[in-house]
PADO-523740 format. One record per atom (N, C-alpha, C, O): residue in three letters; x, y, z. Coordinates in steps of 0.02 Angstrom, whole numbers, plus 50000, padded with zeros to 5 digits. Layout:
// residues N
alaXYZ ...
// end
This chain:
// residues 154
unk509395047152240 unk509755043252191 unk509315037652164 unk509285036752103 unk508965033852207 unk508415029652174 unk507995031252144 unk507715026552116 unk507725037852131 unk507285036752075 unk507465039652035 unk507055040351990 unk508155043352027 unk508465043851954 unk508765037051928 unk508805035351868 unk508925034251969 unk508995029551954 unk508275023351909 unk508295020751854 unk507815022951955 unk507105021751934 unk506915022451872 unk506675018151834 unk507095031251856 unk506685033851804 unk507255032551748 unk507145035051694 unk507685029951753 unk508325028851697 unk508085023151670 unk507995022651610 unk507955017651716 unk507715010351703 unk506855010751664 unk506715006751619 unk506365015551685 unk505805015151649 unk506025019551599 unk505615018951554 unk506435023351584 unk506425027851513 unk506825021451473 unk506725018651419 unk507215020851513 unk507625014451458 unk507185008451428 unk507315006951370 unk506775005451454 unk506224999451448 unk505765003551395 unk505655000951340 unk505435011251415 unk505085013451355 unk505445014951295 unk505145014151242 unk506035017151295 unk506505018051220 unk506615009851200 unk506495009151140 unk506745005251224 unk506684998751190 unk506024997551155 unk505954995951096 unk505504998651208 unk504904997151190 unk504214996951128 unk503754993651103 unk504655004851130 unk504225009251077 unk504385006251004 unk503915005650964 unk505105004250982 unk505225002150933 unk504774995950892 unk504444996150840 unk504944989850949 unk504594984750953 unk503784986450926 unk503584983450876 unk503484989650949 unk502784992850942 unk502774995550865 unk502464992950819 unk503064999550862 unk502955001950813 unk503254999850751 unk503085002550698 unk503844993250753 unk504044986250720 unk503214983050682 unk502964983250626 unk502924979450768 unk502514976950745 unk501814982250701 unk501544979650652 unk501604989050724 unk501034988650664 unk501454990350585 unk501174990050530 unk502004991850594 unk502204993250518 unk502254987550462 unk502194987650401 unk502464980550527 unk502184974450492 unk501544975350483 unk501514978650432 unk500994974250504 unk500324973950486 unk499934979250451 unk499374977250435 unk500074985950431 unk500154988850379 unk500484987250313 unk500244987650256 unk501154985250334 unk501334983250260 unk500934973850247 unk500954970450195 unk500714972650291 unk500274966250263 unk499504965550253 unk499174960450248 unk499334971650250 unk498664974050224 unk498944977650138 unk498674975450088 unk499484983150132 unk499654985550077 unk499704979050024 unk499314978049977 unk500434973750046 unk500394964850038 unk499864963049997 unk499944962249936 unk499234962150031 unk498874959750024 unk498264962849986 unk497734960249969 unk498424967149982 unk498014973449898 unk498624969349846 unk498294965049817 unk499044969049832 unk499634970449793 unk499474960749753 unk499304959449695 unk499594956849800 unk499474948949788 unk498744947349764 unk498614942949723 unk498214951849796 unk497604948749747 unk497734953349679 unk497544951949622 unk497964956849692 unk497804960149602 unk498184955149552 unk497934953149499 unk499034952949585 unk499264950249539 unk498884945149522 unk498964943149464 unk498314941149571 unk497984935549570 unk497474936549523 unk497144931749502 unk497314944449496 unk496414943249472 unk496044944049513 unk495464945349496 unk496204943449582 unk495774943449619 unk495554951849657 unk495714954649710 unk495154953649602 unk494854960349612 unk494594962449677 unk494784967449708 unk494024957249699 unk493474959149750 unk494154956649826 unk494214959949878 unk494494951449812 unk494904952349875 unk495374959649889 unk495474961449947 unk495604962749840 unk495964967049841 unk495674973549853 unk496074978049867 unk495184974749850 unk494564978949833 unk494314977849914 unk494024982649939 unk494394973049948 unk494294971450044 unk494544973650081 unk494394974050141 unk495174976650039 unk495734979550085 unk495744987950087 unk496084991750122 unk495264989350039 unk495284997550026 unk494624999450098 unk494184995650118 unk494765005050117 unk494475007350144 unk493555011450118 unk493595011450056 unk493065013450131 unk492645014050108 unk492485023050147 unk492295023650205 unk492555026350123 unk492845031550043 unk493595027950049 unk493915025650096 unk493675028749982 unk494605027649975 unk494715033149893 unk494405034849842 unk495265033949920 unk495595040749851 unk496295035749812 unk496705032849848 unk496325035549750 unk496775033149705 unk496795038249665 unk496355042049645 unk497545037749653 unk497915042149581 unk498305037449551 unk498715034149583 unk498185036349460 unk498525034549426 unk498865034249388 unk498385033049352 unk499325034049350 unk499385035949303 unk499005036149230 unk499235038849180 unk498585033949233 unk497965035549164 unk497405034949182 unk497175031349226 unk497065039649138 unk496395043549132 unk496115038449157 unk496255032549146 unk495365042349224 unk495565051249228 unk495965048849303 unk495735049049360 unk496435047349288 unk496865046949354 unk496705047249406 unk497105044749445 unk496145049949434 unk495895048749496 unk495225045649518 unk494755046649480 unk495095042249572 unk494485036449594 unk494295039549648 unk494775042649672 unk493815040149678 unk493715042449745 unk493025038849751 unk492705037549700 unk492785037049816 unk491965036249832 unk491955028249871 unk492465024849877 unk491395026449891 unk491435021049893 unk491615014049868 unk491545008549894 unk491795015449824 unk491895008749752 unk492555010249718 unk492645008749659 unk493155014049764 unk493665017749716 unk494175014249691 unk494555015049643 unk494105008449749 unk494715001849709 unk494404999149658 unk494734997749608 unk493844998049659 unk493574990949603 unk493404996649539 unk493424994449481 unk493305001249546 unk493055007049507 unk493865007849461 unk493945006849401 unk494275009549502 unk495105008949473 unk495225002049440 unk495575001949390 unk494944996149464 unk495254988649456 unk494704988349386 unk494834984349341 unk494134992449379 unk493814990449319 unk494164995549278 unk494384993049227 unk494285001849282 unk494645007249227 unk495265002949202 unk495515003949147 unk495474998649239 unk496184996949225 unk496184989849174 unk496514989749122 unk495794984249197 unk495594982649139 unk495384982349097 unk495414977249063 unk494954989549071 unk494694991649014 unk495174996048965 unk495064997048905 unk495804998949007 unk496255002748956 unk496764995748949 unk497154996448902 unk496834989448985 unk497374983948975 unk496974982648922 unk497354984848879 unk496474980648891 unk496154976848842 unk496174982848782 unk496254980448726 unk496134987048783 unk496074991448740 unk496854991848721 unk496934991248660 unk497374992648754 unk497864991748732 unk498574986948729 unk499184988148725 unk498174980948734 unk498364972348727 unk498704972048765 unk499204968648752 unk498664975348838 unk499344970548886 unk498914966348940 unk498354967348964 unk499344962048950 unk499204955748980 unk499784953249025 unk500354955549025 unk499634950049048 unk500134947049132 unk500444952249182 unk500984951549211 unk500044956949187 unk500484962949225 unk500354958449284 unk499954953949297 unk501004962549322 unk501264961549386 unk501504966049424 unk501434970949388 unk501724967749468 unk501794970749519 unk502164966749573 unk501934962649612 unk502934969649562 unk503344968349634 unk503504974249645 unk503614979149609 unk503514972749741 unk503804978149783 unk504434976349812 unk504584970549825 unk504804981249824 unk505514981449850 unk505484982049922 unk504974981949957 unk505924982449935 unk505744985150030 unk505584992850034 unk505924997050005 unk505014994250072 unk504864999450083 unk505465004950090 unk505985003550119 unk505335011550058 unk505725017250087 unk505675019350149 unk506135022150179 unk505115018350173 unk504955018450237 unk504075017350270 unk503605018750233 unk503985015550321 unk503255013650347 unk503085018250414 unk503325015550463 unk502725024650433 unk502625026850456 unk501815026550481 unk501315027850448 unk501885023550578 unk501475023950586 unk501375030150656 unk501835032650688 unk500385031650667 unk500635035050711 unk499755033850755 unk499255036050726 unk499715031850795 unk499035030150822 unk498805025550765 unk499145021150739 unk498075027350750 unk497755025250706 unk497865025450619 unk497525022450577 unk498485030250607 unk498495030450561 unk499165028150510 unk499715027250537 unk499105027550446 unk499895024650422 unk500095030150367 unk499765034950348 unk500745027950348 unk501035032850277 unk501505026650260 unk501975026050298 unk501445021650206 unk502045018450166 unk502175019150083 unk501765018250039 unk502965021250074 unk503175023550039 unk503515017949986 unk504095016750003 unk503285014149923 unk503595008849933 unk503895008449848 unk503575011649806 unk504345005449832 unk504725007249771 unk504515002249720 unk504784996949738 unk504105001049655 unk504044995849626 unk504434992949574 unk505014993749556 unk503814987949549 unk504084985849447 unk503534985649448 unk503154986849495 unk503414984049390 unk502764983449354 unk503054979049289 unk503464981649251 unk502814972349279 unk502994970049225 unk502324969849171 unk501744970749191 unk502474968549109 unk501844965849084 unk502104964349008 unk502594966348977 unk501654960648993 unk501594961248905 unk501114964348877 unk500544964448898 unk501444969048792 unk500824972248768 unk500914969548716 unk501494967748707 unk500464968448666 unk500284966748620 unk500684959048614 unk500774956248559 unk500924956048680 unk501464949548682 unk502224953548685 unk502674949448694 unk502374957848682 unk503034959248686 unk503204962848765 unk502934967548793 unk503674959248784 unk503734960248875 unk503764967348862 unk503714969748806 unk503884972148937 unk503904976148962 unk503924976749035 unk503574973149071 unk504354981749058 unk504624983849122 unk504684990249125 unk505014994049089 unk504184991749191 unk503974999949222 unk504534997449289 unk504444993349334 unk504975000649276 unk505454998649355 unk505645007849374 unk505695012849340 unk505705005949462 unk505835013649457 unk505295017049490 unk505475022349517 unk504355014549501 unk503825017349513 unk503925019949587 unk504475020649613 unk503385021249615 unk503295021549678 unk502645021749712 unk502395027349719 unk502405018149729 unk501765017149771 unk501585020049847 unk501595016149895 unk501475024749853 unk501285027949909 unk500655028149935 unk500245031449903 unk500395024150007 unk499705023050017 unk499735025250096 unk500255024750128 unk499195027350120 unk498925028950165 unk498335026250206 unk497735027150195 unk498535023650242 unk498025017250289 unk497755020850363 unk498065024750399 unk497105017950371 unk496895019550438 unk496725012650468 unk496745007250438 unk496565013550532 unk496515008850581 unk495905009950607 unk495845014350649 unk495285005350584 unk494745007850617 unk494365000250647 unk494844996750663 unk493934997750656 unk493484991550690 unk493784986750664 unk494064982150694 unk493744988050585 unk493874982150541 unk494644979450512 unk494844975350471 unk495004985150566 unk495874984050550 unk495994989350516 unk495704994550503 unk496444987150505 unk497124993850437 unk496564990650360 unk496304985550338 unk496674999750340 unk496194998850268 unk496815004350213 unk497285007950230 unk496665003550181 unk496975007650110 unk496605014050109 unk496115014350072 unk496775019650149 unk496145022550122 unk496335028450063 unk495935032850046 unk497075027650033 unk497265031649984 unk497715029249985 unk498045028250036 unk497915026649899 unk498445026149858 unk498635031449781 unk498255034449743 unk499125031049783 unk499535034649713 unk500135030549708 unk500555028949750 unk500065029149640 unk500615027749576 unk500945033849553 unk500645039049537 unk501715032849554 unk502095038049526 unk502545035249463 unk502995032249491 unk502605034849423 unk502845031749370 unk503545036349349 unk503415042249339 unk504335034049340 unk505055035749356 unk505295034949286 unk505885035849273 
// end
């Protein structure tokens, strides 16, 4: 009877446990994703560009929609202000909602996360609501990295 008993009390302590655990890296995944998301709104390219992993894969919605290689964020963060200038929008932004969900599993992540996208073009507002940002993070020396994102536009 004692060590069914025993093993009731350590299965019970690991089903509490595991949650907690896996609470905390989904925080620290979604505060690496965070923190891609806040330097861009900032301008701040090369911080956001810290957080990508080195190869990293992006899909976007405009040409040629996809980045890959060593340089695939800043490579994306320069395509993107060269089609914003070309077609006069200015103050974009980017809010996220609460994740659809944050899946982690060892070293690796999957978060699924619902956006907006505001901006002005030519000065006249605009709202992309509805998106979805789906990125894929690993866990290696240097922490949780981005090492693939896609934009889905709704």
């Amino acid at each position: 009877m004692r060590v069914s008993f025993a093993a009731l009390i350590v299965s019970s302590i690991t089903a509490f446990a595991a949650p907690a655990f896996a609470a905390d890296a989904s925080a620290d995944v979604m505060a690496v994703v965070n923190a891609f998301n806040d330097n861009m709104n900032k301008g701040d390219v090369k911080a956001a560009a810290a957080t990508c992993a080195s190869p990293a894969f992006i899909i976007d919605e405009f040409a040629p929609y996809v980045w890959h290689g060593n340089n695939a964020c800043s490579d994306w963060a320069s395509a993107l202000d060269a089609l914003n200038k070309k077609k006069g929008d200015t103050d974009l932004w980017v809010t996220f909602s609460k994740p659809w969900h944050v899946t982690v599993d060892g070293e690796n992540a999957y978060a699924v996360i619902p956006v907006k996208l505001t901006l002005k073009e030519k000065g006249k507002p605009l709202t992309e609501d509805g998106s979805v940002l789906t990125a894929a993070l690993h866990k290696g020396a240097a922490g949780w990295k981005i090492a693939a994102w896609a934009w889905a536009q709704h």
